[in-house]
Residue, then its C-alpha position, 0 to 999 in steps of 0.5 A: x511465522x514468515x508467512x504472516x507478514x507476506x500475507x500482511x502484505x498482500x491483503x494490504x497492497x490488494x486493499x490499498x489497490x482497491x481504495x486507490x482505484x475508488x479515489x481515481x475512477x471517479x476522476x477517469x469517467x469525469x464525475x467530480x469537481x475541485x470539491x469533490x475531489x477533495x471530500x474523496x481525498x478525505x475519505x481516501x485516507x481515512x480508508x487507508x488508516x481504516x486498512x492499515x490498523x489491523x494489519x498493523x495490530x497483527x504485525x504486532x501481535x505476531x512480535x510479541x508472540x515470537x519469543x525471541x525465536x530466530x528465523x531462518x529462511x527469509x529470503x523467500x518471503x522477502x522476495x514475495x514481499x518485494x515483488x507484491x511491492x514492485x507490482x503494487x507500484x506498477x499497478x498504482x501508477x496504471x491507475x494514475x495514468x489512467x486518470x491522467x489520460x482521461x478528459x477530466x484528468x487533465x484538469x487534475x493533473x497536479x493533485x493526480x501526480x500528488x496522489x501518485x506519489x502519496x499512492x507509493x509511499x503508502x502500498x510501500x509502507x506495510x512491504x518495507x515494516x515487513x521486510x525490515x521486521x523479517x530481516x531484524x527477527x532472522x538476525x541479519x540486521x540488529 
């Protein structure tokens, strides 16, 4: 059952990799403007919710099927999940620093840097609902 939310959140930090590099790619190569910018922001978070509800749904799925068995070996998947968030981080903000430095990125630094820490609240979302889900199941926390 461990392995459920490690793989929860590596399919999500990958997805969310993956749309937030569709958000800034046009931005590095100088494709938009202040419009279209902002259609891509759009379709940016409705990908994201588009990600995050089936992973949620199986999250759920997979608490109410555990029957109020305890786990017991959770530090090795709290460590994955820890370490997929910390590279998730570092992989976001490679991205955002590649816009950044592009020609275009200076003309959209500001909404760059917005969506950089929108960008790590989101890849930390699923990590820490999983981390803080295995903790609470291995009886650890109450």
């Amino acid at each position: 059952m461990e392995l459920v939310f490690v793989g929860a959140t590596f399919v999500f930090i990958v997805g969310f990799l993956v749309v937030f590099s569709k958000l800034m790619n046009p931005v590095t190569r100088g494709e938009v403007g202040r419009e279209d910018f902002k259609k891509l922001q759009t379709k940016f978070f409705i990908q994201v919710a588009i990600l995050e509800a089936p992973i949620i749904i199986a999250i759920v799925f997979v608490l109410f099927n555990a029957d109020g068995q305890a786990l017991s070996g959770v530090t090795l998947p709290i460590i994955l999940i820890v370490t997929m968030a910390l590279i998730g981080m570092v992989i976001t903000f490679m991205i955002a620093r590649g816009a950044w430095e592009s020609e275009n990125g200076r003309a959209f630094k500001q909404p760059i840097q917005t969506f950089l820490y929108i960008g790590f609240s989101l890849v930390n979302a699923i990590p820490i609902i999983c981390a803080v889900l295995l903790l609470s199941l291995s009886g650890n926390i109450s």
